[in-house]
C-alpha angles and dihedrals in degrees: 000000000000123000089250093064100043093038113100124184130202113216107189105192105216104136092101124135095240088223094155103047099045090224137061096270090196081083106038107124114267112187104291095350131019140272106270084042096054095056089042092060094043092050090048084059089079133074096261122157091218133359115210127190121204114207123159105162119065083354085156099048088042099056091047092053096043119055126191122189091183103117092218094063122097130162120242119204122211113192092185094052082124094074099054152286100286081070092061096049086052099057086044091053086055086059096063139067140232143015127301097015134195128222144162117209132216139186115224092222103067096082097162095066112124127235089230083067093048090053092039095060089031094062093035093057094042095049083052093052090053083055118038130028093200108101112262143176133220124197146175124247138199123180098338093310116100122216144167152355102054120204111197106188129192092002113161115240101241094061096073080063084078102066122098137162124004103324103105123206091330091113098056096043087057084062099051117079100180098091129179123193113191118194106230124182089216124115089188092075087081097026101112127160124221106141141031094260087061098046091049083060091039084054102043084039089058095039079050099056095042093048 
């Protein structure tokens, strides 16, 4: 097998404004870390070749706050974070290496994804990639309503070219028509937080569960 098609890398999306929320939420206290720092350490628990973590806003604040001794983390800054999130998957492509490439994408605003869910896609994708050479995607679901985080196997460079604005990776998945739905029992797959409501229930819903 070639690198291209072992290597899987992890793309956590944290370079967001924050607008809704007032404050840079990557650092909004979590339990014993932050936020940013809470999704970081649940995505190292899985077998990835690299781990890169896009940040635009406060970069600098945020790397001082957050350290990672993983030696396949890196930080990934994105200057032009303001004009979407397409901007911060571009500068994570140029971070890997090889064609076609495999990678499995995270917010870094979805703390309460369990790691079952991470190693569940994860196996599932890289079974995929020993069997098939057609690009593919594999996501969680819950309920009928898919979530992250998002594995995008065999996928060709330049398609990542596409993207603009703020839609993601939207453009590329309407491409790809093998499709994998995997049922997962986890709420946190959808659990994103954006505002301070939502970070007020992200934080009694953590008390909750530690009580």
């Amino acid at each position: 097998m070639r690198a291209s098609e072992t290597s899987i890398y992890a793309i956590i999306l944290a370079a967001g404004t924050s607008s809704r929320m007032g404050k840079p939420k990557q650092l909004l206290s979590f339990g014993n870390n932050n936020l940013l720092d809470t999704v970081i350490r649940l995505v190292s628990s899985e077998d990835f070749t690299e781990i890169l973590t896009v940040i635009g806003r406060e970069a600098e604040t945020i790397q001082k706050a957050i350290t990672i001794g993983d030696p396949r983390f890196q930080w990934v800054i994105n200057p032009n974070f303001e004009k979407g999130q397409s901007t911060s998957l571009h500068k994570a492509i140029e971070h890997t290496s090889g064609t076609p490439i495999n990678v499995i994408i995270f917010l870094g605003d979805l703390p309460f994804l369990k790691s079952e869910t991470i190693q569940t896609v994860f196996n599932v994708g890289k079974k995929k990639l020993q069997s098939i050479r057609e690009p593919f995607v594999v996501r969680p679901k819950l309920k009928g309503k898919v979530g992250h985080p998002v594995f995008l196997g065999n996928i060709e460079r330049g398609w990542f070219n596409q993207l603009q604005g703020d839609q993601g990776v939207k453009l590329i998945l309407k491409q790809i028509h093998n499709r994998t739905e995997v049922e997962v029992l986890d709420e946190g797959i959808l659990f994103d937080i954006d505002t301070p409501e939502d970070y007020e229930k992200a934080v009694t819903l953590l008390n909750k569960k530690h009580k």
